[in-house]
N, C-alpha and C positions, 0 to 999 in steps of 0.2 A: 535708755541707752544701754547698749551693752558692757560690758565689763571692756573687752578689747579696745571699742572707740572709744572711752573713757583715758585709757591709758594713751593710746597713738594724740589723744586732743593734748595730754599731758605734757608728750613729748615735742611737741609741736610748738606748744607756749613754752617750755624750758629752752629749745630749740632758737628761737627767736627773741627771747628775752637774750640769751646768749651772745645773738649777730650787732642785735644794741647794743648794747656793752662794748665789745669787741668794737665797732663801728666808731664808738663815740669815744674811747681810748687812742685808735690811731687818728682821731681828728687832733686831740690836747698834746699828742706828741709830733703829731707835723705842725701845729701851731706854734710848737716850744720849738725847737728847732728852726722855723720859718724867722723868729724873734732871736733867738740868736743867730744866725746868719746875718739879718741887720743890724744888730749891734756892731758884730765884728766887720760890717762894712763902715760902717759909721766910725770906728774906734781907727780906720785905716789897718786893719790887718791885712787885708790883700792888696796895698801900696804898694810900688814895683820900686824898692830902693837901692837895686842890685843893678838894672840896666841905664840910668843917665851915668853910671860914674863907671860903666864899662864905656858907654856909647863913645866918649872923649875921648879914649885908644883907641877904639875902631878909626875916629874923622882922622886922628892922625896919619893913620896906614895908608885912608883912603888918599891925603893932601899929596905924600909922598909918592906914590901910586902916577899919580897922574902929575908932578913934578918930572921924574924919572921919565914918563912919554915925554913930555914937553922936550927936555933936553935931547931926548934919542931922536925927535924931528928934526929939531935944530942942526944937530951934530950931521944926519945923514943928507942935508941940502946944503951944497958946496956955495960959499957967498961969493958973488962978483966981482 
């Protein structure tokens, strides 16, 4: 072999030993990350504990809402 393909085979296996490495590090950290994101679902971290105890003001707005129609039918039909 000549001296050049010697060194290009060199770079080739450093080359690829390199993409392994690399390859097999982003796998152990989307698996670590994969496992913490179920934890923290398991653990109820992304629980909505903000919108039932709005939602009870909103139905009220809603009750009134449509109380105030009721009366303004009532009010604008003349009774017999």
């Amino acid at each position: 072999m000549k001296e050049i393909d010697k060194v290009h085979l060199l770079n080739q296996i450093i080359f690829m030993s390199v993409i392994y490495l690399l390859i097999s590090i982003s796998i152990i950290v989307a698996v670590f990350f994969f496992l913490a994101f179920i934890r923290a679902v398991k653990s109820g971290q992304y629980d909505d504990d903000y919108t039932p105890s709005v939602r009870m003001l909103f139905d009220d707005e809603l009750i009134k809402k449509t109380s105030n129609d009721t009366i303004q039918i009532t009010d604008n039909n003349p009774k017999p």
